[in-house]
C-alpha positions as CSV (number, residue, x, y, z in Angstrom):
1,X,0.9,11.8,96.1
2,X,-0.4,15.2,95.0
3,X,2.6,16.7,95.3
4,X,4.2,14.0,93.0
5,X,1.4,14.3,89.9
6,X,1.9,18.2,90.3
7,X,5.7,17.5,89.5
8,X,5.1,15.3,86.7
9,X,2.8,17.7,85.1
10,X,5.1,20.5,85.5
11,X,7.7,18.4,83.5
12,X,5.6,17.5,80.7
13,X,4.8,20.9,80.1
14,X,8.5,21.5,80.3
15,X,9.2,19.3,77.8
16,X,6.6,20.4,75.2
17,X,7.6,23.9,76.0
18,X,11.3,22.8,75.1
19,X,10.4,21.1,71.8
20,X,8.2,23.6,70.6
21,X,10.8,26.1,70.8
22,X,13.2,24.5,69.2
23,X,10.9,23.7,66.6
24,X,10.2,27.3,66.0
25,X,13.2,28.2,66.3
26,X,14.6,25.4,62.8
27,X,11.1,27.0,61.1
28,X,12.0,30.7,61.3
29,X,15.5,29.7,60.2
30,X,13.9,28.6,56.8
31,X,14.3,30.8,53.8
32,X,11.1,32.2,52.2
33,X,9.4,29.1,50.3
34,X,12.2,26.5,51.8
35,X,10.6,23.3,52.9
36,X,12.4,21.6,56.4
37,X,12.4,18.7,54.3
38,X,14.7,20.2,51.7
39,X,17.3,20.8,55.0
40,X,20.6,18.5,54.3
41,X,20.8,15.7,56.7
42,X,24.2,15.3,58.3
43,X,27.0,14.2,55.9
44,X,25.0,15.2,52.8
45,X,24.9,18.4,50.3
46,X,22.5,21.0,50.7
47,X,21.7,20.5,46.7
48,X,21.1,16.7,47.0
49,X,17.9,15.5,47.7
50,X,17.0,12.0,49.2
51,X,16.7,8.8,47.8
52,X,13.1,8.0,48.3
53,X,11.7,11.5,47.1
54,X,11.0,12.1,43.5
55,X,12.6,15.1,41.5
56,X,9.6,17.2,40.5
57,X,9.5,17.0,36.6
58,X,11.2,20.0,34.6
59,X,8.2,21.8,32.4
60,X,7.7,21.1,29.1
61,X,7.7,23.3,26.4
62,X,4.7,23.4,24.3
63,X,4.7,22.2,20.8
64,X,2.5,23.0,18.1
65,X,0.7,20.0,17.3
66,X,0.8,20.9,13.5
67,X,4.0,20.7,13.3
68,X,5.7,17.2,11.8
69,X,8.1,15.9,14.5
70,X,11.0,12.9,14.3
71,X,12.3,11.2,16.9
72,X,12.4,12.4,20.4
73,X,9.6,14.9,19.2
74,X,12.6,16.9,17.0
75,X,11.0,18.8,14.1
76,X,11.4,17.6,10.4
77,X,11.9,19.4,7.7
78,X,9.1,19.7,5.1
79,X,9.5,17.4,1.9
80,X,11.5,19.4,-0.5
81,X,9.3,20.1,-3.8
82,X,10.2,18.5,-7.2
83,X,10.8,22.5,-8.5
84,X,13.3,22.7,-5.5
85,X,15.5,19.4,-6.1
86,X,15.6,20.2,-9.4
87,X,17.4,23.2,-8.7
88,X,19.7,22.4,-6.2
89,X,23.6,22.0,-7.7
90,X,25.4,18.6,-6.4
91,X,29.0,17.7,-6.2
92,X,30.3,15.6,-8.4
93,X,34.1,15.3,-10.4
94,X,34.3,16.3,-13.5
95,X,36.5,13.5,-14.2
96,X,34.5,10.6,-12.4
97,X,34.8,7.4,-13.7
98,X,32.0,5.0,-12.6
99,X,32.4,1.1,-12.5
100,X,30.4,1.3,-15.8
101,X,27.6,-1.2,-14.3
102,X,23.7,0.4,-14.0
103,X,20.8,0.0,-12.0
104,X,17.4,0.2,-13.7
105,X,14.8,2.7,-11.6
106,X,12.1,-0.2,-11.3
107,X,9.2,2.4,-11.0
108,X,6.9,2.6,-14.2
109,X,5.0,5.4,-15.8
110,X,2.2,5.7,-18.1
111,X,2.5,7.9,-20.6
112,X,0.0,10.6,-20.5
113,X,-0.9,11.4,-24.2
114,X,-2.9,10.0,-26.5
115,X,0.1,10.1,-29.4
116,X,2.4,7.4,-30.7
117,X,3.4,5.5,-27.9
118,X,7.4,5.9,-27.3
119,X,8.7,3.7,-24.3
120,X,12.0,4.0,-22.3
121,X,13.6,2.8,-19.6
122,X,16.1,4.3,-17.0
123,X,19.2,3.2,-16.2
124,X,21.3,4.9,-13.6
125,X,25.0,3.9,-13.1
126,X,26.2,3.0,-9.6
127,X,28.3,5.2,-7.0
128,X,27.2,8.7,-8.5
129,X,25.1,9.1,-5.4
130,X,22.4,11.3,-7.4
131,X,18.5,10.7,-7.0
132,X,17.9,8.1,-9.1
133,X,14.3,8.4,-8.9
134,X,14.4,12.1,-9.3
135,X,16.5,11.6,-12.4
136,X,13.3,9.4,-13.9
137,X,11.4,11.9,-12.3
138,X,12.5,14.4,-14.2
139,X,13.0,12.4,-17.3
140,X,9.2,11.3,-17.7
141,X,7.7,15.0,-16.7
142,X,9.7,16.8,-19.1
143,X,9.2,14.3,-22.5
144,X,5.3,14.6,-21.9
145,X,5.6,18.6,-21.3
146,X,3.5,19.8,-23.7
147,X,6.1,22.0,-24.5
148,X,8.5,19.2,-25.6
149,X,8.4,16.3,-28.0
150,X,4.5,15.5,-26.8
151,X,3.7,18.9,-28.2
152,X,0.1,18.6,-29.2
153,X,-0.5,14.1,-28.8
154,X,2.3,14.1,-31.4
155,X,3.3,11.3,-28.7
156,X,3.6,9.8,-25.5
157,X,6.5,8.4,-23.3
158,X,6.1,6.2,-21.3
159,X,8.7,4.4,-18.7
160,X,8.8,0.7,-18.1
161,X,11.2,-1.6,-16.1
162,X,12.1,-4.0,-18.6
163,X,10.7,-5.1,-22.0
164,X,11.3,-3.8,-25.4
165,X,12.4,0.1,-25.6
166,X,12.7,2.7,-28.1
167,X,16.0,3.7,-25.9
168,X,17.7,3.7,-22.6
169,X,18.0,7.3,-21.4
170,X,21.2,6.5,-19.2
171,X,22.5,8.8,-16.3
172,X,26.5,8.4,-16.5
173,X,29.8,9.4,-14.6
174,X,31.8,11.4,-17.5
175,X,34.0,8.8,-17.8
176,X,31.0,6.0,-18.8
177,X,29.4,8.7,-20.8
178,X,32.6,9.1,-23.1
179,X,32.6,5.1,-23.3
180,X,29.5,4.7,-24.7
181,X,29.5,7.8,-27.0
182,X,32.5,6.1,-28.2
183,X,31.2,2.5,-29.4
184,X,29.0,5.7,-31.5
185,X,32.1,7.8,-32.8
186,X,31.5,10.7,-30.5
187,X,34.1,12.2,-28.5
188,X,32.5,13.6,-25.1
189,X,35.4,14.2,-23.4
190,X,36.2,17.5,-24.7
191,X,33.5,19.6,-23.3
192,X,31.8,17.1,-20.9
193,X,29.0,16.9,-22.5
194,X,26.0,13.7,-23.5
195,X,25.4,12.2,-26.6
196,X,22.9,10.4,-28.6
197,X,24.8,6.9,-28.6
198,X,22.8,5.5,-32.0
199,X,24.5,2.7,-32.5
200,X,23.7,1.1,-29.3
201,X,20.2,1.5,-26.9
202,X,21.7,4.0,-24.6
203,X,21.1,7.8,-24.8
204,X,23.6,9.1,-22.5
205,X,23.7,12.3,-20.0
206,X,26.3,13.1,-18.5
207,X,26.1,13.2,-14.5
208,X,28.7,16.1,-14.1
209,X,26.2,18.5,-15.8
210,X,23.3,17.1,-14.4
211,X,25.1,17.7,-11.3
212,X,26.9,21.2,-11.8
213,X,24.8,22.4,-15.1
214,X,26.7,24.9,-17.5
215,X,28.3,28.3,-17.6
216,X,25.7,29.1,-20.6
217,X,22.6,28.7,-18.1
218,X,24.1,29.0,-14.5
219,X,23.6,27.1,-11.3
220,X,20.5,29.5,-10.9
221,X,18.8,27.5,-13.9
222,X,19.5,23.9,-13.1
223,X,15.9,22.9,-13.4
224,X,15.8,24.6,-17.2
225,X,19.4,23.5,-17.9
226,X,18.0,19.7,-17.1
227,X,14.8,20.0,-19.1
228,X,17.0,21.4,-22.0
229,X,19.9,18.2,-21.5
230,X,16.9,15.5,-21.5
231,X,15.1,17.3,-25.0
232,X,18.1,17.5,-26.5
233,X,19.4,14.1,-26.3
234,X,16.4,12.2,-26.6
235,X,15.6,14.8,-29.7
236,X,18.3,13.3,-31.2
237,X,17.2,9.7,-30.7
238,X,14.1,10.9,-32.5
239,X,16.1,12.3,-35.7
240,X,16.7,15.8,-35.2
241,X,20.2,16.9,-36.0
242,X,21.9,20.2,-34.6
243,X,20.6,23.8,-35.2
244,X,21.5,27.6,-34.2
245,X,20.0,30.0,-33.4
246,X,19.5,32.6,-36.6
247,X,17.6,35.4,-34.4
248,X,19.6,37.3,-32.2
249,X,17.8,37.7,-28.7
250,X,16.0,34.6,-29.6
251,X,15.2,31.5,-27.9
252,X,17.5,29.0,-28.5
253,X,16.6,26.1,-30.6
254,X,16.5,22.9,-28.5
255,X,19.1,21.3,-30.7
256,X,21.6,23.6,-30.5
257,X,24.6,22.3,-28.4
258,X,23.7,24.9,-25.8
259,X,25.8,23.1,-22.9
260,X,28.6,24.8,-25.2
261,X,27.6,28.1,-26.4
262,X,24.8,30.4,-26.5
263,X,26.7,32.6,-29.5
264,X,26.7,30.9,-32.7
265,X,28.7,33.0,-35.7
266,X,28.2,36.1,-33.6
267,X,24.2,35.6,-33.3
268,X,23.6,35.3,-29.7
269,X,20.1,33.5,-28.1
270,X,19.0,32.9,-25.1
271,X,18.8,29.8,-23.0
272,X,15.9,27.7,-24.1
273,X,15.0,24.1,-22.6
274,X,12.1,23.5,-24.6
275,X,11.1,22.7,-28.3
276,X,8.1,24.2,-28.4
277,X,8.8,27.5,-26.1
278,X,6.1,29.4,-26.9
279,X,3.4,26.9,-26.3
């Protein structure tokens, strides 16, 4: 019986002897940082990994929590400033023709001034794909200018939706515009230009200059070349005929047709959007 427990023994520690070898042996096979669990099982790739352990998470990089963010945390682009989309250039034809039907911008504005109250309305015609509301923008900033027809509370615009106007300032493909000039016995289609339309409620501006502007100011004065389209126009809704320039070097007088030429009888001005400049 001794001899028997001796034996058994013996083979125990045999066996342990055996498995902690080979043990051993599978760890010192492991490269440096390798984990024996990370070892492919028979019949599978080395790079796959089993179906009940989780894929450690890839890091993240960190993001500045000023910074705005869309969707899936993407950065967005700060809101462009009025100054900046008023002088960017946009495509449009030069021969567009529009389906000749409008939508009024339903956003009012008070005028600002204390003056003789002049109200307005925007209409925009469909399919130009311009900003309509920077159009109105545009339109209700530069009449109350101080600079412009508001020049010292002579008067005030103000924009409404509907109701009775003074005039609809009308943003038009060229081929509206040169309808509507028409039922006034002005030809636009010569230049491209706007008009005045007085013998209906529409004062009309052309959407291929509003868009691409004029060799006289270049596409690196949209913003003035704007100011100077709206003044004009709406200057001559108010009364004012044409002028030119008589100073050479001068500014411009706002109702000179400056869309067409700078050099009038061989005086030559400047580009001027204003009708008070120097105020």
């Amino acid at each position: 019986m001794a001899a028997a427990a001796v034996t058994t023994v013996l083979a125990v520690v045999i066996a342990l002897q055996v498995n902690t070898d080979d043990l051993a042996g599978r760890l010192g096979a492991l490269a440096p940082g390798e984990d024996v669990h990370d070892r492919a099982k028979p019949g599978q790739s080395a790079a796959s990994r089993s179906d009940d352990r989780p894929t450690p998470s890839q890091p993240q990089t960190p993001q500045d929590p000023q910074a705005p963010s869309g969707g899936a945390g993407q950065p967005v682009a700060p809101e462009k400033s009025y100054e900046q989309k008023m002088a960017e250039v946009f495509a449009l034809d030069a021969k567009l023709q529009g389906p000749g039907t409008f939508d009024t911008v339903q956003a009012g504005a008070k005028g600002p001034g204390k003056g003789r109250t002049v109200r307005y309305r925007v209409d925009v015609e469909q399919g130009l794909g311009l900003d309509p509301e920077l159009f109105a923008e545009a339109v209700q900033r530069t009449l109350n200018d101080p600079r412009s027809w508001a020049h010292d509370g002579d008067m005030t615009f103000e924009r409404v939706p509907s109701g009775k106007v003074d005039f609809v300032i009308t943003l038009a493909s060229p081929g509206t515009t040169g309808v509507w000039c028409a039922k006034s016995d002005l030809d636009t289609t010569v230049d491209n230009v706007s008009c005045d339309s007085a013998y209906t409620e529409r004062v009309m501006i052309n959407a291929f200059r509003w868009a691409q502007g004029s060799p006289t100011f270049g596409q690196e004065q949209m913003l003035a070349y704007r100011q100077m389209l709206i003044n004009h126009e709406v200057g001559h809704r108010l009364g004012h005929g044409h002028v030119n320039c008589k100073t050479p070097g001068a500014p411009a007088p706002i109702m000179q047709q400056q869309t067409k030429s700078l050099d009038i009888d061989g005086v030559q001005c400047k580009p001027n959007p204003w009708v008070y400049p120097g105020s």
